[in-house]
C-alpha positions in Angstrom: -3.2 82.6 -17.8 -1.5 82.9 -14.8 1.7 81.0 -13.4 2.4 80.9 -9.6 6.1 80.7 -9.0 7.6 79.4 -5.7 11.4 80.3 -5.2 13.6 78.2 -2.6 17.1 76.7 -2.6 17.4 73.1 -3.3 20.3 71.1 -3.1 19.9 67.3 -3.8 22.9 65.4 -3.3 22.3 61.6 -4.5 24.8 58.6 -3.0 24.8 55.7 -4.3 26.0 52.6 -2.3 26.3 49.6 -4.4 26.7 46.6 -3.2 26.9 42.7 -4.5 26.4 39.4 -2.7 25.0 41.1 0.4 24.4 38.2 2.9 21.3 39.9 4.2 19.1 43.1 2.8 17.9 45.9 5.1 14.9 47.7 3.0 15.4 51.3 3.3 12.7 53.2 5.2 10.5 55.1 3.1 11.3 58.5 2.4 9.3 61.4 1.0 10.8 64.4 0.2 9.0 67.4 2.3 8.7 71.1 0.5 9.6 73.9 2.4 6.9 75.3 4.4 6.2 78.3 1.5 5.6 75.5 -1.0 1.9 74.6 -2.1 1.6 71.7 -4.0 -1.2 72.3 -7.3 -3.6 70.4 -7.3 -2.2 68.6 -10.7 1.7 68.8 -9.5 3.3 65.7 -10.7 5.7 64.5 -7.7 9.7 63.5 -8.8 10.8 60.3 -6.9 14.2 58.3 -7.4 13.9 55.4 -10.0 12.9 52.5 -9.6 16.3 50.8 -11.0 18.0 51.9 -7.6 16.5 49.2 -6.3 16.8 49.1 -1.9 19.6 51.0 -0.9 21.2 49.0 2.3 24.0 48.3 4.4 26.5 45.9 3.7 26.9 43.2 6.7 30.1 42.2 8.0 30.1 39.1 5.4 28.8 41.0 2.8 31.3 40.6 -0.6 32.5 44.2 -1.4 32.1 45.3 -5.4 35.1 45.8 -7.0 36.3 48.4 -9.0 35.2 47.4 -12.4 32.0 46.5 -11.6 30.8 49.6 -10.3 32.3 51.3 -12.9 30.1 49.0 -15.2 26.8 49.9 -13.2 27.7 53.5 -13.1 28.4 53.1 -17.1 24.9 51.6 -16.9 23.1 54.5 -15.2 24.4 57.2 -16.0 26.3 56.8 -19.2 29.7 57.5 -17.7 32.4 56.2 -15.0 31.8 59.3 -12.8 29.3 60.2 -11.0 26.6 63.7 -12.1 28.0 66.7 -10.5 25.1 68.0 -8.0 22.9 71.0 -9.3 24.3 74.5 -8.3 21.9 76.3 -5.8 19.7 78.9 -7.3 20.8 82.1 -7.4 18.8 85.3 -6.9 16.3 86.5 -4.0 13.4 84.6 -2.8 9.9 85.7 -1.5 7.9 84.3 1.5 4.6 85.4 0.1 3.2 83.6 -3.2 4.3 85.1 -6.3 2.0 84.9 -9.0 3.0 86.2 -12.8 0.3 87.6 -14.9 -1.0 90.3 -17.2 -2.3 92.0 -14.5 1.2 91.8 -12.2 3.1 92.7 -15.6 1.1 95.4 -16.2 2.5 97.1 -12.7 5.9 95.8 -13.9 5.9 98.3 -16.7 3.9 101.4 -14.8 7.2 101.2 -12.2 9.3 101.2 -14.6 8.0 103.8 -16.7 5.9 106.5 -16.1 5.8 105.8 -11.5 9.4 104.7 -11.9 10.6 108.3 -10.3 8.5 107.7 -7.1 9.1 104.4 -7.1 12.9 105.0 -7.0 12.2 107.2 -4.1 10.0 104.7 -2.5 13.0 102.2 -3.0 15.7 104.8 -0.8 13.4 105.0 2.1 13.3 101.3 2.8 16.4 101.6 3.7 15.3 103.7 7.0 12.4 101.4 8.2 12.0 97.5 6.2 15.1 96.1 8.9 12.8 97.6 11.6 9.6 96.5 9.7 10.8 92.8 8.9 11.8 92.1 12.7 8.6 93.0 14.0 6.7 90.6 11.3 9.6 87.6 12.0 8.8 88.6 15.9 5.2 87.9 14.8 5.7 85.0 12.9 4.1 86.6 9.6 6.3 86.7 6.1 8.5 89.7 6.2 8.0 90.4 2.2 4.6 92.0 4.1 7.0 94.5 4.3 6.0 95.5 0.8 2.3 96.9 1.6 3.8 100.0 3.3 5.6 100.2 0.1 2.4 100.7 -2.0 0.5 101.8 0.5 2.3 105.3 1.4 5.5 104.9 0.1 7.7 104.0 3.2 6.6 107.9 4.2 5.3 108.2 7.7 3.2 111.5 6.8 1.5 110.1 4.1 -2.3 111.0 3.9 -5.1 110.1 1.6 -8.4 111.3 0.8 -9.5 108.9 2.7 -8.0 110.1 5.8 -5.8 107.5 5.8 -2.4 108.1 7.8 1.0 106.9 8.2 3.3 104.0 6.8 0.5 101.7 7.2 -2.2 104.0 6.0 -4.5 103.3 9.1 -7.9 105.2 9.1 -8.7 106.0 12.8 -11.4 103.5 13.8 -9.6 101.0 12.6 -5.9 102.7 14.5 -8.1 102.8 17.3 -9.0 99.2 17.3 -5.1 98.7 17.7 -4.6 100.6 20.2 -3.1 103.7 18.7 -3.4 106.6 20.2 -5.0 109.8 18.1 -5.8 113.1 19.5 -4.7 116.7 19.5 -1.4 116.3 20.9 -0.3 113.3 19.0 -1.1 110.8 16.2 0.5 107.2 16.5 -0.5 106.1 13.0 2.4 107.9 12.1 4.3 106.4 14.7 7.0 103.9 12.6 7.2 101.0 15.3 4.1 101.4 16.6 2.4 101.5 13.5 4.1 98.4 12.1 3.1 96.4 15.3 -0.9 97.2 14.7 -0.3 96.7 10.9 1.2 93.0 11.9 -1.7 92.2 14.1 -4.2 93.5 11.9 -2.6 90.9 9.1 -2.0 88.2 10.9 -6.2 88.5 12.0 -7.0 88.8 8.3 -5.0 85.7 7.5 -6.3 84.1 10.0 -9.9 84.9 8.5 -8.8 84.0 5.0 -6.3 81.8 5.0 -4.9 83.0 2.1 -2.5 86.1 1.7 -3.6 87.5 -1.5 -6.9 88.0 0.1 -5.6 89.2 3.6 -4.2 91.9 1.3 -7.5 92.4 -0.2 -9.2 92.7 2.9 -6.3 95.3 4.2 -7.4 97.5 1.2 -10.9 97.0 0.9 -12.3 96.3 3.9 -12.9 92.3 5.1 -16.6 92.7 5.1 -16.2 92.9 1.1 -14.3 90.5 0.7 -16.5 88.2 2.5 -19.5 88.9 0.4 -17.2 87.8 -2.7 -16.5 84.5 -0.9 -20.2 84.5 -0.2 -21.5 85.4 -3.7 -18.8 83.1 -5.8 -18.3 80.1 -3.6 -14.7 80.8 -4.0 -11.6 81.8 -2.0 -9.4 82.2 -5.0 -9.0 86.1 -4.9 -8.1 85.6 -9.0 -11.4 84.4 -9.3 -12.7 87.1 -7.3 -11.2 90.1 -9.2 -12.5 88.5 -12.7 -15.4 88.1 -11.8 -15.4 91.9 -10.2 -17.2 91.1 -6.7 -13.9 93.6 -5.6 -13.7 97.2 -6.5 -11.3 98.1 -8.8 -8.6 99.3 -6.6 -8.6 96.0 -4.5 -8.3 94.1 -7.8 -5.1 96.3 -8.4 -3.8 95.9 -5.0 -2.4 92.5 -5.3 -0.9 92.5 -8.4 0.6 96.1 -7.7 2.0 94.3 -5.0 3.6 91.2 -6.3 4.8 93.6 -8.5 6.3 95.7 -5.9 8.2 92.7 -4.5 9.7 91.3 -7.9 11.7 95.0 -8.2 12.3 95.3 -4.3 13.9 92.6 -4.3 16.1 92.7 -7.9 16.4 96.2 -8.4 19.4 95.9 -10.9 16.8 93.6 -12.6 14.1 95.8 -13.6 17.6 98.8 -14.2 16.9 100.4 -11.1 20.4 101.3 -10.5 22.4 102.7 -7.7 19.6 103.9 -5.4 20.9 105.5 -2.8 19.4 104.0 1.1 18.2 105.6 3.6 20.3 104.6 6.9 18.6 102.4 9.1 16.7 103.9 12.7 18.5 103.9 15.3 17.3 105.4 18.6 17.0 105.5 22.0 14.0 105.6 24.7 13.2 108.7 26.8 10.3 109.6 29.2 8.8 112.8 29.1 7.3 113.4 32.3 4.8 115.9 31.2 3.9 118.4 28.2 7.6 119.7 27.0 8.4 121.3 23.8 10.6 119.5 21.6 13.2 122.1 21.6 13.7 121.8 25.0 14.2 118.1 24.5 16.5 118.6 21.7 18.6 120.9 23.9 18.4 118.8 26.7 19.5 115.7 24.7 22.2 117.5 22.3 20.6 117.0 19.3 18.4 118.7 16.9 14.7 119.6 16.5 14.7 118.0 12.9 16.1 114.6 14.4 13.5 114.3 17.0 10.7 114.8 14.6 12.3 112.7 12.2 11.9 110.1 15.1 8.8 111.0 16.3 6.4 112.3 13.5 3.6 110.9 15.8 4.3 114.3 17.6 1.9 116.9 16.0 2.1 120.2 17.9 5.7 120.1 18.4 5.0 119.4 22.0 4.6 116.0 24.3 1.0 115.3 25.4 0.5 117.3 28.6 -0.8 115.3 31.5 0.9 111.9 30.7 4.3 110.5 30.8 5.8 110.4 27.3 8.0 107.9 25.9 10.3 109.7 23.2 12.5 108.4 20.7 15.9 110.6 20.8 19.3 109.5 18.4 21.8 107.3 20.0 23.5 108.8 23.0 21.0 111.4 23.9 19.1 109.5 26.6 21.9 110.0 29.0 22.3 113.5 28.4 18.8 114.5 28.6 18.8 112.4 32.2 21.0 114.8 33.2 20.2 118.2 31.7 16.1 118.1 31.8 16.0 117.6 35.7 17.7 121.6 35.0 14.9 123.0 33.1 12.6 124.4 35.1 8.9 123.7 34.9 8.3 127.0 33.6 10.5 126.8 31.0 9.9 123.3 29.0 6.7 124.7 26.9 8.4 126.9 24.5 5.1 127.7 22.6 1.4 129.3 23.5 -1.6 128.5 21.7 -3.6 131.4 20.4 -7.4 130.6 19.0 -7.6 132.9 16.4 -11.3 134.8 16.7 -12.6 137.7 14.7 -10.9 140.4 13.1 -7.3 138.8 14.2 -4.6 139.4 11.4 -1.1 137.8 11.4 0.8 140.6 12.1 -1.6 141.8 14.9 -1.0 138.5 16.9 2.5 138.7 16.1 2.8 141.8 17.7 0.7 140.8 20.7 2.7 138.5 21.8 6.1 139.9 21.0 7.6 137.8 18.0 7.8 138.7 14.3 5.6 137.5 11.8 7.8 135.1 9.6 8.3 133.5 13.8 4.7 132.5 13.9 4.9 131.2 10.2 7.6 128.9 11.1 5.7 127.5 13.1 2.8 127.0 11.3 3.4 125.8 8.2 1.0 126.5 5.1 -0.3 129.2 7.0 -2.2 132.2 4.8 -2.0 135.3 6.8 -5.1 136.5 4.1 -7.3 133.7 5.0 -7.1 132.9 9.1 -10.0 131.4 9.9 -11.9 132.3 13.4 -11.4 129.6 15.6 -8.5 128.4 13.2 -5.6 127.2 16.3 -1.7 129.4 15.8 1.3 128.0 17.2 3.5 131.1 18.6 6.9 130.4 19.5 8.5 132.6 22.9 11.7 131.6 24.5 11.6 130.8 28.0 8.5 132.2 29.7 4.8 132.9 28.6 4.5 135.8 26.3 2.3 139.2 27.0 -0.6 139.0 25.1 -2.4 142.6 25.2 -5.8 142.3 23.8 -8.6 142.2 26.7 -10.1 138.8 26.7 -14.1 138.7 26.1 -16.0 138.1 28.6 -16.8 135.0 30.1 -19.5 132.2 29.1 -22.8 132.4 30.6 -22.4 129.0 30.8 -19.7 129.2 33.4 -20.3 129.6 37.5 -19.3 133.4 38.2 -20.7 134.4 41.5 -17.7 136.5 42.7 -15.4 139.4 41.9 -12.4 138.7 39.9 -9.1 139.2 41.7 -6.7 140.3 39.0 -3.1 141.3 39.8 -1.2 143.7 37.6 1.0 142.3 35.2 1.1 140.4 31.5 -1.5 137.3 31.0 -2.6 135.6 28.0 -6.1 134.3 27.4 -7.0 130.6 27.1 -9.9 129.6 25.3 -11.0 126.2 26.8 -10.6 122.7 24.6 -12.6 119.9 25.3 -11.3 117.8 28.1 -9.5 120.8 29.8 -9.9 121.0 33.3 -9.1 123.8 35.6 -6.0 121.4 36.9 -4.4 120.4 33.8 -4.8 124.2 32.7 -2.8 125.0 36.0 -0.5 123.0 35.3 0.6 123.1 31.7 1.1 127.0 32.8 2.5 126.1 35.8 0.1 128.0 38.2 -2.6 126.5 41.1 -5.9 125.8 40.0 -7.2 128.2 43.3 -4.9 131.3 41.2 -7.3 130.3 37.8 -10.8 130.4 39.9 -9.7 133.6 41.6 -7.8 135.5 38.6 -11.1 134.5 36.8 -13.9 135.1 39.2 -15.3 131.4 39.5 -16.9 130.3 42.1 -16.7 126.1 41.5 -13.7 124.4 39.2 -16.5 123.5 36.7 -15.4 125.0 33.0 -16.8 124.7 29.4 -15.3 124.9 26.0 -15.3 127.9 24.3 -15.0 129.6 27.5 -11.7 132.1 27.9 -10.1 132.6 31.2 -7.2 134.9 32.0 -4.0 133.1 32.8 -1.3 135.8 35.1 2.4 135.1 34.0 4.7 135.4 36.7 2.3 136.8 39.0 2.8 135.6 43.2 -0.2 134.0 44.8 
C-alpha cells in the first residue's frame, strides 16, 4: 500500500458577512479553490467546499437594514456553537518537497539502511551539500525544474565530484561519456568536465528536464536517469502503464532502477529533517564561492596558484575537472580561482614568462624504466615524482604507462638517448643537433609539430631541424628530441 503525500502551506481564513433585510442580493461569483501547482488531485479525491447554510454571501446596499448585535450573535450561536468566531488553522510547520513524495515499504526500507548500517556515509553525504545544493538548486530554479532534484547527486555520488563507478560513471552527476558528450562536456586528456560542479549540474538539468518531458512523470525521469530511457520505454510499452510503481512490481526495471526512486524519496525525507531521522549537528560544508579567470594557454596550476595568491589545493578544489594539474594547451581556459584572486593573477601572470608557466614534463615510461632511474634523469628525487602521481607502484610501471615529473622553472635534462625515429615518419635530411640538455617527446594523438613547439616554447622549423624531418607531418608513437634553452 502506498500513500502519496503532498506538503504545502494553507492558510484559510473564512469571513463571514451577515446581513438581514438586504434590499437587493448580489450572488457571489463562483469560486473554486485552486491547489498549488505541486498538488495532483487522485483520481477518488473528495473536494471540501463551504456549506451550503452560508447561503450567498453579498453586499449590503445603501438601504440595506444592518444586523444588530444580538442577532448575529444568535446566527454565530447557530453555526458554530459559540458567540466568537473559529480561530484560523496554524500554518504547517516543517519542510516541504517539490517532487512527489510517496511513503512505502520500499521508501521505508531506505529509511532504515540511512539510518543504520549507510548512516556514516550518509552523514558525510549530508556535510557536503553544504558546498554545492545552493549552487545546484539555482541552476534547477534557473531551469524551471524542482530543486529537491538536488537529491540525485545525493545518491548518485554523494555530493563528491570524483566519484567513479564501475560503470565508468564520473562526477556529481555520475555522467558516462557518451551521454557527457551529448551535453556538451568536454572529456579528454587534459581535462574532464563531468567533474566539473556547475558545469555538470547544467547538463544534469537539461538532461532531466528532456526526460520529463518524455515521461511526464518525475519518478520515471528518475528511472530513465538511472537506467537508461530506452528501458523504461519498453516497460511503458510492455504494461500499458506509466505508473513507475506498477512498473517496478511488475519488474520490467532492473533491480537497481526499482531502488532508485524509493532510495531517493528517501533521501529527501532526511535532507530535509535531519534532526528527524537524529542526524544531529552535521557539520556543512561552506558554500562555493569563486571567481572567473582565463587561461590563455597550457599553465600549470602552481603557477596560477602563485599568480593568484592562493593555494594549489584551492584551485583543484575548484576545478577537479582539471586532470593533469595543468590547463588544456592550445585553448583559452576559463578557471575558477577563490574570491579576490582574479585581480591578482591579472596582474602577476602577464610576469611569468612563457617558459616558465608549465611546471611539469611528461615522461612515457618504455622498457626497463625504474622510478628512481627517471627520477634521476631528470633531476628530482623520487618521493617528487610520487607526489605527483599518486597510487603510483615504482615495482609495477607499466611501458607506455604516462609520469608526471615536477621541475621548477625550466625544462629538465633528461639523459637517456632517445630511440630512433619511426619509419613511419618523413626523414630525408641530416639532423642538426646543438649541444645542450633536451628531453624526448613521444607523440600523442592529435599533436602537431605546432602545438609541440609551443607547449615547449620553441619554433616548429627548430623541431623539423633538431629532428631531421623533412615535412611537418608526425605520428604517434614517434619520439622527437626537444633542445631546452638552445638559440635558433
Amino acid at each position: 500500500m502506498k500513500r502519496t503525500v503532498w506538503l504545502f502551506a494553507a492558510a484559510p481564513v473564512l469571513t463571514v458577512v451577515l446581513a438581514a433585510g438586504c434590499a437587493k442580493k448580489q450572488p457571489a461569483a463562483d469560486a473554486e479553490p485552486v491547489p498549488p501547482a505541486s498538488v495532483t488531485a487522485e483520481p477518488d479525491a473528495v473536494t471540501e467546499t463551504f456549506p451550503d447554510s452560508l447561503g450567498d454571501l453579498s453586499q449590503p446596499s445603501d438601504s440595506a437594514t444592518v444586523a444588530t448585535t444580538d442577532e448575529v450573535s444568535d446566527e454565530l450561536q447557530q453555526m458554530f456553537g459559540g458567540s466568537e468566531l473559529p480561530e484560523p488553522e496554524p500554518e504547517p510547520e516543517g519542510p516541504t518537497w517539490d517532487i512527489p513524495i510517496t511513503i512505502n515499504d520500499a521508501v521505508e526500507r531506505w529509511l532504515e539502511y540511512f539510518q543504520t548500517d549507510g548512516r556514516e556515509n550518509f552523514a558525510i553525504y549530508l556535510s557536503r551539500a553544504g558546498r554545492y545544493e545552493p549552487m545546484m538548486r539555482a541552476i534547477f530554479r534557473d531551469a524551471g525544474l524542482p530543486e529537491d532534484l538536488v537529491y540525485l547527486s545525493l545518491i548518485e555520488s554523494g555530493f563528491s565530484p570524483r566519484a567513479y563507478s564501475r560503470a565508468r560513471a564520473v562526477g556529481l552527476w555520475q555522467f558516462i561519456s557518451s551521454t557527457g558528450r551529448l551535453y556538451d562536456l568536454q572529456i579528454s586528456y587534459w581535462v574532464d568536465q563531468r567533474r566539473d560542479p556547475i558545469l555538470a549540474t547544467k547538463a544534469a538539468a537539461a538532461h532531466l528536464g528532456d526526460l520529463f518531458d518524455e515521461f511526464g512523470s518525475w519518478y520515471l525521469a528518475a528511472a530513465a536517469y538511472n537506467g537508461g530511457p530506452s528501458r523504461v520505454r519498453r516497460g511503458i510499452s510492455r504494461t500499458g502503464s506509466d505508473d513507475f510503481w506498477t512498473l517496478s512490481r511488475r519488474r520490467y526495471l532492473r533491480r537497481e532502477t526499482r531502488n532508485y526512486v524509493p532510495k531517493l524519496i528517501a533521501a529527501a525525507l532526511i535532507a530535509k529533517q535531519p534532526e528527524h531521522y537524529s542526524f544531529i549537528n552535521i557539520p556543512q560544508a561552506e558554500p562555493m564561492a569563486y571567481e572567473i579567470v582565463q587561461v590563455p594557454d597550457a599553465t600549470s596550476l602552481d603557477v596560477i596558484a602563485d599568480a593568484a595568491g592562493t593555494s594549489i589545493s584551492a584551485l583543484v578544489e575548484l576545478n577537479p575537472q582539471i586532470l593533469r594539474g595543468v590547463t588544456p594547451p592550445g585553448q583559452r581556459y576559463s578557471l575558477r580561482v577563490p574570491p579576490g584572486g582574479s585581480h591578482l593573477f591579472a596582474l602577476n601572470y602577464a610576469k611569468v614568462p612563457a617558459s616558465e608557466r608549465v611546471t611539469w614534463v611528461q615522461h612515457v615510461v618504455r622498457r626497463g624504466d625504474t622510478l628512481s632511474e627517471i627520477a634521476a634523469a631528470y633531476g628530482v628525487s623520487v618521493s617528487a615524482v610520487r607526489a605527483a602521481n599518486k597510487g603510483v607502484n615504482a615495482r609495477r610501471l607499466r611501458i607506455g604507462q604516462r609520469l608526471i615529473i615536477p621541475r621548477a622553472g625550466k625544462l629538465p635534462r633528461y639523459a637517456s638517448a632517445p630511440r630512433t625515429v619511426s619509419r613511419s615518419t618523413t626523414r630525408t635530411v641530416q639532423p642538426q643537433r646543438p649541444d645542450g640538455p633536451y628531453i624526448t617527446y613521444r607523440i600523442q594523438r592529435g599533436d602537431s609539430l605546432w602545438v609541440i613547439a609551443q607547449r615547449y616554447d620553441v619554433s616548429a622549423r627548430d623541431l623539423m631541424r633538431w629532428n631531421g624531418l623533412s615535412t611537418s607531418r608526425i605520428y604517434p608513437g614517434d619520439e622527437v628530441r626537444i633542445y631546452v634553452d638552445s638559440s635558433p
